[in-house]
N, C-alpha and C positions, 0 to 999 in steps of 0.2 A: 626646462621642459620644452621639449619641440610647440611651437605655434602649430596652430587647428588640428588637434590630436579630435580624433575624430569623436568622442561619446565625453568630452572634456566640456565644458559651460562656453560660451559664444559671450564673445565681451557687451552684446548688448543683455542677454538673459544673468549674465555678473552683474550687470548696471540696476538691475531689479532687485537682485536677493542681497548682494552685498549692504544695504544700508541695514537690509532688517535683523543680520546679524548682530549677535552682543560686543560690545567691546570690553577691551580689557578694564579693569577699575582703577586705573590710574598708573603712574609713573612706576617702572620698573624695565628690565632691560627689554630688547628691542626682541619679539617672535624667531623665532628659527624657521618655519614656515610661514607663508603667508597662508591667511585664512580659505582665498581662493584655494590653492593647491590641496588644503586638506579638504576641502570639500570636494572636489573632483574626483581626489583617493575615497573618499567614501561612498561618494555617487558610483565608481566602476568597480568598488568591492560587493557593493550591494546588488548590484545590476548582473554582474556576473557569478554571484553565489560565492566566491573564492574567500579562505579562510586569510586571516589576516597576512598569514606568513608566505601569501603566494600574491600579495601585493606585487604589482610592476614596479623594476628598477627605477624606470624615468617617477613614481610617485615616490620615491627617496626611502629610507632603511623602514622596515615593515612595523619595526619595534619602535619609532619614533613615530611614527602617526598613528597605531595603533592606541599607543600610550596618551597622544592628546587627546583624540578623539574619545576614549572611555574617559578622562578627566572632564573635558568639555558639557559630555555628553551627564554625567553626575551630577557637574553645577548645575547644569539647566533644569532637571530633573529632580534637584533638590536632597540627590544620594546622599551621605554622611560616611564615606568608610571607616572611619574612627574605629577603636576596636572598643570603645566606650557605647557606642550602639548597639553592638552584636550580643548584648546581655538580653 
């Protein structure tokens, strides 16, 4: 990803939000994106109104961060999509 993309997080406002993010729960293999990156993708999806699938190339395949982001966004939120809830 190009350096000072311009509506992208500034390394000193990273330096704020990054710690209060969750981490992962423990050893397993190493992220495919880095946390930054998908928040960025989600700060200029939202900011621009654009549906997942019209994601910018430089924020990498639509269908990869679309997919963490509702996963992410579930845990925190405490969703369950089991099909054993859906009763």
């Amino acid at each position: 990803m190009p350096a000072g993309v311009r509506f992208d997080l500034t390394d000193a406002q990273w330096a704020v939000l990054g710690p209060l993010l969750p981490v992962g729960a423990g050893p397993g293999r190493r992220p495919v994106h880095l946390r930054r990156h998908l928040v960025d993708t989600a700060r200029w999806r939202v900011r621009v109104g654009a549906p997942w699938r019209d994601v910018l190339e430089r924020y990498g395949s639509w269908l990869c961060v679309s997919t963490h982001y509702k996963q992410r966004h579930a845990v925190e939120c405490g969703i369950n999509n089991s099909s054993d809830t859906a009763r």
